[in-house]
C-alpha positions in Angstrom: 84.1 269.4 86.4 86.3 267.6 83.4 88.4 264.6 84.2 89.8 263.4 81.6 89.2 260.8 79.8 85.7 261.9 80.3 82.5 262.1 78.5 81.2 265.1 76.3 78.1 265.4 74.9 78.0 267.4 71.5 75.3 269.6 70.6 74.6 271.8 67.6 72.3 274.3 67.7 71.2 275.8 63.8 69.7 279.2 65.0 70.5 282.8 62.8 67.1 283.8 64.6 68.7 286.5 67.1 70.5 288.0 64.1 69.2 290.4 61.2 72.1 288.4 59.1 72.0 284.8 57.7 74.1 282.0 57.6 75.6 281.8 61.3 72.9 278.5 61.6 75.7 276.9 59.4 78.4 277.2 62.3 77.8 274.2 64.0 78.5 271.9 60.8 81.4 274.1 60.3 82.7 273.4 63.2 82.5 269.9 62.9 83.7 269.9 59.6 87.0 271.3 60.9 87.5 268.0 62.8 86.1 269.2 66.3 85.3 265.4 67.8 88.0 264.3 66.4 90.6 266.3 68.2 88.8 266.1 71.6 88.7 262.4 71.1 92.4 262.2 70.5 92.8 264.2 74.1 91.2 260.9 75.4 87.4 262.1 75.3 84.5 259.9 74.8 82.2 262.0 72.7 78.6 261.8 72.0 77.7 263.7 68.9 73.9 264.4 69.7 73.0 266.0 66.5 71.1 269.3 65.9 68.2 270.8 67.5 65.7 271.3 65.3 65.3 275.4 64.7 63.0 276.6 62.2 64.6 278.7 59.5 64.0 282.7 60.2 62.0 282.4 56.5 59.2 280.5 57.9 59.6 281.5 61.5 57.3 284.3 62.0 59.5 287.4 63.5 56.7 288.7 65.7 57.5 291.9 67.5 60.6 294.5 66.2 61.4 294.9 69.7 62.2 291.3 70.3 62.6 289.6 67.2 61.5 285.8 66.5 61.1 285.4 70.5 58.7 282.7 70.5 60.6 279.9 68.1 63.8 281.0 69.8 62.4 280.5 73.2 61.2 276.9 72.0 64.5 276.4 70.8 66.0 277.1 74.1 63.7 275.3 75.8 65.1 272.1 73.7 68.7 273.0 74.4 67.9 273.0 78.4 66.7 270.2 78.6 69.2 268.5 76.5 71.9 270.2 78.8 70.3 268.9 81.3 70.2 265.2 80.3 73.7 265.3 79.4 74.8 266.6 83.1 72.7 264.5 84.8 74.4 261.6 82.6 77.9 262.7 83.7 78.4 263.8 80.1 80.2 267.7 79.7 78.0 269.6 77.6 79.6 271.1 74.2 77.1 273.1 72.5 77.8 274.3 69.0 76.0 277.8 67.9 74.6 279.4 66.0 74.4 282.8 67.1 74.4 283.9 70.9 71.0 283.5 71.9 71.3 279.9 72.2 73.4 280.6 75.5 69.6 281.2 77.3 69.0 277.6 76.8 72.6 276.2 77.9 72.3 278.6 80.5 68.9 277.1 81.4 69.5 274.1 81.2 72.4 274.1 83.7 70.8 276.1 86.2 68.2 273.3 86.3 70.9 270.9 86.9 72.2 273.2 89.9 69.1 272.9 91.3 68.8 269.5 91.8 72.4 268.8 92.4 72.2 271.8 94.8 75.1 273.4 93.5 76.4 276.8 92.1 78.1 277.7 89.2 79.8 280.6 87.7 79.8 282.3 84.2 82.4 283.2 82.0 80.9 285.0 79.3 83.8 286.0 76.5 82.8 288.2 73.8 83.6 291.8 72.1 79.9 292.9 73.0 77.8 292.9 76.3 74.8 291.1 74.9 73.1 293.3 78.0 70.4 294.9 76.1 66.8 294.5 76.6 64.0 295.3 74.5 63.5 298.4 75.6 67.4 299.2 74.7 68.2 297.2 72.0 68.7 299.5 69.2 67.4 296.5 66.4 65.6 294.2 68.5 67.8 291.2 68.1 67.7 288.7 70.6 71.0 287.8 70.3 72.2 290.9 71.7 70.2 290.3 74.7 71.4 286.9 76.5 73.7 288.1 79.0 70.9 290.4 81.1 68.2 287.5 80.3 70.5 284.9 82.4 71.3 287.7 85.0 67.4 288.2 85.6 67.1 291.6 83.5 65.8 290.4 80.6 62.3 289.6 78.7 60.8 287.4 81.7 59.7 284.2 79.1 62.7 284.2 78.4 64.6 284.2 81.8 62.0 281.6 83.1 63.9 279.0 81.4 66.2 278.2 84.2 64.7 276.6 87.5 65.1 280.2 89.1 65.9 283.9 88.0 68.3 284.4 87.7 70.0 281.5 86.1 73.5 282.7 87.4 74.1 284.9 90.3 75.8 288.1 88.7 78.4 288.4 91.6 79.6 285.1 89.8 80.0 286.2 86.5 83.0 288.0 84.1 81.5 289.5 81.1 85.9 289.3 79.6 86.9 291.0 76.4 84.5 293.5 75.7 85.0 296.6 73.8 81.6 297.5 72.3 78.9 298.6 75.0 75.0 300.2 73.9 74.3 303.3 76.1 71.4 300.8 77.6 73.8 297.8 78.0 76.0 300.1 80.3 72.9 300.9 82.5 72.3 297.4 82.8 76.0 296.4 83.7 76.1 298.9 86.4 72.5 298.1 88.1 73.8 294.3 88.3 77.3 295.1 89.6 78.6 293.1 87.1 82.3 292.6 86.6 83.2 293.9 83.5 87.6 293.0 82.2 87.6 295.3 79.0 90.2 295.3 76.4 91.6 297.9 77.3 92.5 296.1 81.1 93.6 293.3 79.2 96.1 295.6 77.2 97.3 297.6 80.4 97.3 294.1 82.7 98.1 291.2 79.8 95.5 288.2 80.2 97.5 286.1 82.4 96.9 288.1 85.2 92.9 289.3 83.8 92.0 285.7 83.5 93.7 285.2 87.1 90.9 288.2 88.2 88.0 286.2 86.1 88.6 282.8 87.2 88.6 284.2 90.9 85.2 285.6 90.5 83.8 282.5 88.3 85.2 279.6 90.2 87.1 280.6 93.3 83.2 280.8 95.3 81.5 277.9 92.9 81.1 274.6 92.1 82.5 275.0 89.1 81.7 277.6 85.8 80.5 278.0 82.0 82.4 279.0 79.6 80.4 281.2 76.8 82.9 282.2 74.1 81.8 284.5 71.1 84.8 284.1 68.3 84.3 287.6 67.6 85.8 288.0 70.5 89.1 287.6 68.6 90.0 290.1 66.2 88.5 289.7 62.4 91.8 289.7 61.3 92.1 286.5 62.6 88.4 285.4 62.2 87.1 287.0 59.6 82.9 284.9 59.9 81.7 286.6 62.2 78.4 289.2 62.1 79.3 291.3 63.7 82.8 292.2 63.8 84.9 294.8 66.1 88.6 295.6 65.4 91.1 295.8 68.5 90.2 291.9 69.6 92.4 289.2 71.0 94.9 287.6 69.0 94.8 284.2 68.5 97.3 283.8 70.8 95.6 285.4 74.1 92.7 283.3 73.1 94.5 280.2 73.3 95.9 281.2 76.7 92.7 282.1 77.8 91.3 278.6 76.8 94.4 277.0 78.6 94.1 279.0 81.7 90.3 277.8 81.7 92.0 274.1 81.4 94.3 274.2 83.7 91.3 276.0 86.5 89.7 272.4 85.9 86.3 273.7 87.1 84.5 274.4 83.7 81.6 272.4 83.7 80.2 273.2 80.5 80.7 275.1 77.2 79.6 277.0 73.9 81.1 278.6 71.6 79.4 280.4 69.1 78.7 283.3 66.3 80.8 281.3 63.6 79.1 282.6 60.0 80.2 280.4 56.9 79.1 282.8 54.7 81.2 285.4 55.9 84.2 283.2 56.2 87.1 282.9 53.9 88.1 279.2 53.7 86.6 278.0 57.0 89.4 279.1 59.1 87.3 280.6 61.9 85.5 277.6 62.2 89.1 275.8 62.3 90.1 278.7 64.8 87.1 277.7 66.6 88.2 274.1 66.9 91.8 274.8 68.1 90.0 276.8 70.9 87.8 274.1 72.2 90.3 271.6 71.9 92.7 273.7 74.3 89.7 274.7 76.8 89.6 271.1 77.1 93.1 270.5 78.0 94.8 270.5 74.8 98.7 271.7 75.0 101.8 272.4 73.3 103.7 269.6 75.4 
Protein backbone atom coordinates (compact mmCIF):
# COMPACT_ATOMS: atom_id res chain seq x y z
CA UNK A 1 0.00 0.00 0.00
CA UNK A 2 1.65 3.67 -0.83
CA UNK A 3 1.76 6.29 1.82
CA UNK A 4 3.22 8.91 0.88
CA UNK A 5 6.16 10.18 1.45
CA UNK A 6 7.20 6.58 1.01
CA UNK A 7 9.86 4.53 -0.51
CA UNK A 8 10.07 3.16 -4.17
CA UNK A 9 12.49 1.06 -5.38
CA UNK A 10 13.29 1.57 -9.26
CA UNK A 11 14.05 -1.21 -11.40
CA UNK A 12 14.86 -1.38 -15.18
CA UNK A 13 14.62 -4.31 -16.92
CA UNK A 14 16.59 -4.28 -20.67
CA UNK A 15 14.75 -7.27 -22.29
CA UNK A 16 13.41 -7.11 -26.37
CA UNK A 17 13.60 -11.04 -25.85
CA UNK A 18 9.70 -11.68 -25.92
CA UNK A 19 9.59 -9.60 -29.16
CA UNK A 20 10.62 -10.40 -32.92
CA UNK A 21 11.37 -6.38 -32.97
CA UNK A 22 14.39 -4.54 -31.31
CA UNK A 23 14.99 -1.73 -29.43
CA UNK A 24 12.11 -1.90 -26.60
CA UNK A 25 15.42 -2.96 -24.14
CA UNK A 26 16.05 0.85 -24.51
CA UNK A 27 12.73 1.81 -22.68
CA UNK A 28 13.85 1.81 -19.34
CA UNK A 29 16.67 4.53 -20.00
CA UNK A 30 14.03 6.30 -21.83
CA UNK A 31 12.02 6.50 -19.32
CA UNK A 32 14.44 7.81 -17.00
CA UNK A 33 15.68 10.09 -19.35
CA UNK A 34 12.27 11.79 -19.30
CA UNK A 35 12.79 12.73 -15.66
CA UNK A 36 10.86 9.72 -14.09
CA UNK A 37 12.60 9.89 -10.32
CA UNK A 38 12.64 13.12 -10.56
CA UNK A 39 8.95 13.84 -10.61
CA UNK A 40 8.05 11.07 -8.05
CA UNK A 41 10.63 12.55 -5.80
CA UNK A 42 9.04 16.02 -6.07
CA UNK A 43 5.48 14.13 -4.94
CA UNK A 44 7.57 13.46 -1.71
CA UNK A 45 9.05 9.94 -2.64
CA UNK A 46 12.26 8.53 -1.53
CA UNK A 47 13.53 6.65 -4.55
CA UNK A 48 16.00 4.03 -4.85
CA UNK A 49 17.19 3.78 -8.47
CA UNK A 50 18.37 0.04 -8.42
CA UNK A 51 19.85 -0.01 -11.80
CA UNK A 52 19.31 -2.68 -14.56
CA UNK A 53 19.04 -6.29 -14.59
CA UNK A 54 21.43 -7.76 -16.50
CA UNK A 55 19.60 -9.33 -19.84
CA UNK A 56 21.61 -10.75 -22.48
CA UNK A 57 21.03 -9.13 -25.86
CA UNK A 58 18.62 -11.41 -28.17
CA UNK A 59 22.12 -11.54 -30.63
CA UNK A 60 23.90 -13.70 -28.38
CA UNK A 61 20.92 -15.15 -26.52
CA UNK A 62 20.32 -18.31 -28.17
CA UNK A 63 16.37 -18.29 -29.32
CA UNK A 64 15.89 -21.96 -28.67
CA UNK A 65 12.44 -23.26 -29.72
CA UNK A 66 9.96 -21.21 -32.40
CA UNK A 67 7.20 -22.02 -30.20
CA UNK A 68 8.58 -20.26 -27.26
CA UNK A 69 11.18 -18.00 -28.15
CA UNK A 70 14.42 -17.20 -26.01
CA UNK A 71 12.56 -18.97 -22.86
CA UNK A 72 15.42 -19.96 -20.99
CA UNK A 73 17.46 -16.36 -20.69
CA UNK A 74 14.05 -14.78 -20.28
CA UNK A 75 13.18 -17.13 -17.45
CA UNK A 76 16.61 -16.30 -15.80
CA UNK A 77 15.82 -12.82 -16.20
CA UNK A 78 12.67 -13.16 -14.37
CA UNK A 79 13.96 -15.09 -11.95
CA UNK A 80 16.39 -11.88 -11.18
CA UNK A 81 13.46 -9.42 -11.26
CA UNK A 82 11.50 -11.71 -8.51
CA UNK A 83 13.73 -11.76 -6.36
CA UNK A 84 14.59 -8.12 -6.60
CA UNK A 85 10.73 -7.46 -6.20
CA UNK A 86 10.94 -9.27 -3.49
CA UNK A 87 13.78 -7.55 -1.56
CA UNK A 88 12.26 -4.34 -2.25
CA UNK A 89 8.74 -5.39 -0.54
CA UNK A 90 10.20 -7.03 2.16
CA UNK A 91 12.21 -3.61 2.69
CA UNK A 92 8.98 -1.53 2.67
CA UNK A 93 10.14 -0.17 -0.62
CA UNK A 94 7.12 0.04 -3.62
CA UNK A 95 8.46 -1.72 -6.53
CA UNK A 96 8.64 0.45 -9.97
CA UNK A 97 9.83 -1.80 -12.59
CA UNK A 98 10.80 -0.27 -15.87
CA UNK A 99 10.32 -2.63 -19.15
CA UNK A 100 11.30 -3.64 -21.68
CA UNK A 101 8.76 -5.60 -23.34
CA UNK A 102 5.90 -7.52 -21.44
CA UNK A 103 7.41 -10.62 -20.48
CA UNK A 104 9.17 -9.09 -17.66
CA UNK A 105 5.69 -8.88 -15.83
CA UNK A 106 6.36 -13.02 -14.99
CA UNK A 107 9.15 -11.88 -12.84
CA UNK A 108 7.32 -8.84 -11.02
CA UNK A 109 4.53 -10.99 -10.87
CA UNK A 110 6.77 -13.69 -9.23
CA UNK A 111 8.35 -11.95 -7.20
CA UNK A 112 5.22 -10.51 -5.46
CA UNK A 113 3.50 -13.64 -5.11
CA UNK A 114 6.55 -14.78 -3.11
CA UNK A 115 6.12 -11.77 -0.90
CA UNK A 116 2.28 -12.77 -0.46
CA UNK A 117 3.30 -15.80 0.69
CA UNK A 118 5.21 -14.98 3.46
CA UNK A 119 3.29 -11.97 4.47
CA UNK A 120 0.22 -14.16 3.99
CA UNK A 121 -1.58 -11.86 1.92
CA UNK A 122 -3.45 -11.57 -1.39
CA UNK A 123 -3.26 -9.28 -4.09
CA UNK A 124 -5.02 -8.44 -7.17
CA UNK A 125 -3.96 -7.63 -10.79
CA UNK A 126 -4.64 -4.93 -12.99
CA UNK A 127 -3.28 -5.84 -16.11
CA UNK A 128 -3.82 -2.64 -18.84
CA UNK A 129 -3.05 -3.29 -22.30
CA UNK A 130 -4.57 -3.28 -26.00
CA UNK A 131 -3.75 -7.15 -26.20
CA UNK A 132 -4.49 -10.24 -23.90
CA UNK A 133 -0.94 -11.53 -23.68
CA UNK A 134 -3.16 -14.97 -23.01
CA UNK A 135 -1.50 -17.08 -25.55
CA UNK A 136 0.38 -20.13 -25.01
CA UNK A 137 2.77 -21.95 -27.11
CA UNK A 138 0.56 -23.98 -28.49
CA UNK A 139 -1.50 -20.68 -29.63
CA UNK A 140 0.73 -18.14 -30.16
CA UNK A 141 0.75 -17.56 -33.75
CA UNK A 142 4.92 -16.36 -33.54
CA UNK A 143 6.08 -17.79 -30.53
CA UNK A 144 6.82 -14.70 -28.59
CA UNK A 145 6.91 -14.82 -25.06
CA UNK A 146 5.77 -11.56 -24.58
CA UNK A 147 2.50 -12.34 -25.82
CA UNK A 148 2.19 -14.91 -23.28
CA UNK A 149 2.48 -13.34 -19.63
CA UNK A 150 -1.01 -12.86 -18.64
CA UNK A 151 -1.99 -16.92 -18.87
CA UNK A 152 1.61 -17.75 -17.37
CA UNK A 153 0.69 -15.67 -14.05
CA UNK A 154 -2.90 -17.10 -14.19
CA UNK A 155 -1.45 -20.83 -14.19
CA UNK A 156 -2.02 -21.56 -18.09
CA UNK A 157 1.10 -20.99 -19.23
CA UNK A 158 4.57 -22.87 -20.04
CA UNK A 159 4.94 -24.47 -16.40
CA UNK A 160 8.97 -23.11 -16.01
CA UNK A 161 7.72 -20.40 -16.47
CA UNK A 162 4.77 -20.12 -14.04
CA UNK A 163 6.89 -21.77 -11.34
CA UNK A 164 8.44 -18.55 -10.66
CA UNK A 165 5.91 -17.44 -8.05
CA UNK A 166 5.80 -19.37 -4.59
CA UNK A 167 2.53 -21.05 -6.02
CA UNK A 168 0.50 -21.35 -9.48
CA UNK A 169 -0.95 -19.44 -10.03
CA UNK A 170 0.78 -16.28 -9.09
CA UNK A 171 -2.59 -14.39 -8.88
CA UNK A 172 -5.89 -15.83 -8.46
CA UNK A 173 -7.88 -15.02 -11.81
CA UNK A 174 -11.12 -14.06 -9.96
CA UNK A 175 -8.86 -11.13 -8.85
CA UNK A 176 -7.78 -9.93 -11.97
CA UNK A 177 -9.07 -7.16 -14.89
CA UNK A 178 -7.39 -7.75 -18.11
CA UNK A 179 -8.74 -3.42 -19.00
CA UNK A 180 -8.41 -1.99 -22.36
CA UNK A 181 -8.22 -4.60 -24.68
CA UNK A 182 -9.19 -4.63 -28.27
CA UNK A 183 -6.98 -7.17 -29.97
CA UNK A 184 -7.71 -10.94 -28.86
CA UNK A 185 -5.88 -14.39 -30.88
CA UNK A 186 -8.57 -17.06 -31.50
CA UNK A 187 -6.38 -19.12 -28.73
CA UNK A 188 -6.20 -16.06 -26.21
CA UNK A 189 -10.10 -16.12 -26.21
CA UNK A 190 -10.14 -19.87 -25.27
CA UNK A 191 -7.98 -19.18 -22.62
CA UNK A 192 -9.94 -16.05 -21.24
CA UNK A 193 -13.05 -17.95 -21.08
CA UNK A 194 -11.57 -21.34 -19.42
CA UNK A 195 -10.20 -18.92 -16.50
CA UNK A 196 -13.39 -16.76 -16.10
CA UNK A 197 -11.36 -13.96 -16.50
CA UNK A 198 -12.85 -10.43 -16.40
CA UNK A 199 -12.30 -8.93 -19.48
CA UNK A 200 -13.40 -4.47 -19.79
CA UNK A 201 -12.92 -4.05 -23.58
CA UNK A 202 -12.78 -0.86 -25.45
CA UNK A 203 -15.67 -0.99 -26.56
CA UNK A 204 -17.37 -1.13 -22.63
CA UNK A 205 -15.16 1.64 -21.96
CA UNK A 206 -16.68 3.63 -24.99
CA UNK A 207 -20.44 2.63 -24.13
CA UNK A 208 -19.74 3.06 -20.03
CA UNK A 209 -16.72 5.92 -19.97
CA UNK A 210 -13.74 4.75 -17.67
CA UNK A 211 -14.90 6.36 -14.53
CA UNK A 212 -17.37 4.01 -14.01
CA UNK A 213 -15.08 0.79 -15.93
CA UNK A 214 -12.29 1.45 -13.55
CA UNK A 215 -14.99 1.65 -10.64
CA UNK A 216 -15.91 -2.18 -12.07
CA UNK A 217 -11.95 -3.04 -12.15
CA UNK A 218 -10.85 -1.73 -9.01
CA UNK A 219 -13.89 -3.68 -7.33
CA UNK A 220 -12.54 -6.92 -8.65
CA UNK A 221 -8.67 -6.03 -8.04
CA UNK A 222 -8.88 -4.49 -4.64
CA UNK A 223 -12.34 -4.60 -3.12
CA UNK A 224 -11.48 -8.66 -1.84
CA UNK A 225 -7.44 -8.02 -1.57
CA UNK A 226 -4.77 -6.74 0.24
CA UNK A 227 -4.00 -4.53 -2.19
CA UNK A 228 -3.15 -4.89 -6.31
CA UNK A 229 -0.49 -4.58 -9.32
CA UNK A 230 -0.76 -2.42 -11.70
CA UNK A 231 0.71 -3.81 -15.19
CA UNK A 232 0.33 -1.04 -17.80
CA UNK A 233 1.32 -1.62 -21.54
CA UNK A 234 1.52 2.15 -23.26
CA UNK A 235 0.19 0.68 -26.27
CA UNK A 236 -2.61 0.59 -24.48
CA UNK A 237 -3.07 4.23 -25.48
CA UNK A 238 -3.66 5.02 -28.93
CA UNK A 239 -0.32 5.45 -31.34
CA UNK A 240 -1.51 8.63 -32.02
CA UNK A 241 -0.60 9.60 -28.86
CA UNK A 242 2.42 7.10 -28.43
CA UNK A 243 3.73 6.41 -31.38
CA UNK A 244 7.11 3.64 -29.76
CA UNK A 245 5.43 1.05 -29.35
CA UNK A 246 5.69 -2.63 -31.32
CA UNK A 247 3.02 -3.32 -31.68
CA UNK A 248 0.52 -0.79 -32.20
CA UNK A 249 -3.50 -0.96 -32.38
CA UNK A 250 -5.66 2.12 -33.45
CA UNK A 251 -8.93 2.86 -31.35
CA UNK A 252 -6.80 3.16 -27.78
CA UNK A 253 -7.24 5.49 -24.89
CA UNK A 254 -6.51 8.99 -25.17
CA UNK A 255 -4.10 10.34 -23.07
CA UNK A 256 -6.64 11.67 -21.12
CA UNK A 257 -8.58 8.37 -19.98
CA UNK A 258 -5.16 7.16 -19.25
CA UNK A 259 -4.43 9.77 -16.83
CA UNK A 260 -7.72 9.16 -15.12
CA UNK A 261 -7.22 5.72 -15.07
CA UNK A 262 -3.77 6.23 -13.29
CA UNK A 263 -5.60 8.71 -10.85
CA UNK A 264 -8.43 6.55 -10.04
CA UNK A 265 -5.59 3.79 -9.28
CA UNK A 266 -4.20 6.75 -6.85
CA UNK A 267 -6.86 7.74 -5.21
CA UNK A 268 -7.92 3.41 -4.66
CA UNK A 269 -4.53 3.77 -2.50
CA UNK A 270 -4.11 -0.12 -2.60
CA UNK A 271 -1.56 -0.48 -5.51
CA UNK A 272 1.20 -2.19 -4.10
CA UNK A 273 3.34 -2.35 -6.95
CA UNK A 274 3.88 -1.38 -10.62
CA UNK A 275 5.29 -1.75 -14.32
CA UNK A 276 4.93 -0.12 -17.07
CA UNK A 277 6.24 -1.28 -20.10
CA UNK A 278 6.57 -1.86 -24.13
CA UNK A 279 8.17 1.72 -24.66
CA UNK A 280 10.48 1.29 -28.09
CA UNK A 281 12.98 4.30 -28.69
CA UNK A 282 13.40 3.30 -31.98
CA UNK A 283 10.01 3.60 -32.97
CA UNK A 284 9.54 6.84 -31.16
CA UNK A 285 9.49 10.31 -32.52
CA UNK A 286 11.24 12.55 -30.05
CA UNK A 287 10.75 10.48 -26.84
CA UNK A 288 7.42 11.60 -26.12
CA UNK A 289 6.02 8.09 -25.28
CA UNK A 290 8.59 7.69 -22.87
CA UNK A 291 7.59 11.27 -21.51
CA UNK A 292 3.89 10.00 -21.86
CA UNK A 293 5.06 7.17 -19.90
CA UNK A 294 6.47 9.34 -17.12
CA UNK A 295 3.34 11.57 -16.70
CA UNK A 296 1.55 8.23 -16.17
CA UNK A 297 3.51 6.93 -13.39
CA UNK A 298 3.82 10.06 -11.76
CA UNK A 299 -0.18 10.35 -11.50
CA UNK A 300 -0.57 6.42 -10.53
CA UNK A 301 1.42 7.60 -7.79
CA UNK A 302 -0.69 10.42 -6.70
CA UNK A 303 0.28 13.04 -8.93
CA UNK A 304 -2.72 15.75 -9.55
CA UNK A 305 -3.83 18.82 -11.27
CA UNK A 306 -4.43 20.59 -7.77
Amino acid sequence: MIRSPGKIDLIGVPMDLGSDLRGVDMGPSAIRIAGVAGQLAQLGYRVRDLGNLEVPHAFVAGQGRKDLKFVEPIRKACAQLAAAVAKAKSEGAVPLVLGGDHSIAMGTLAGLSRHAKQKRKRYGLLWVDAHGDCNTPKSSPSGNIHGMPLAVILGSGDARLAKLGAKVPMIDPKHTVLFGVRNLDPGERKVVRKLGLRVITMRQIDERGVFAAMKEALHVVAGDTDGFHLSFDIDSVDPRFAPGVGTPVLGGLTVREAHLIMELVADSGKMVSCELVEVNPVLDQRNITAQLATHFIYSAFGGSIL
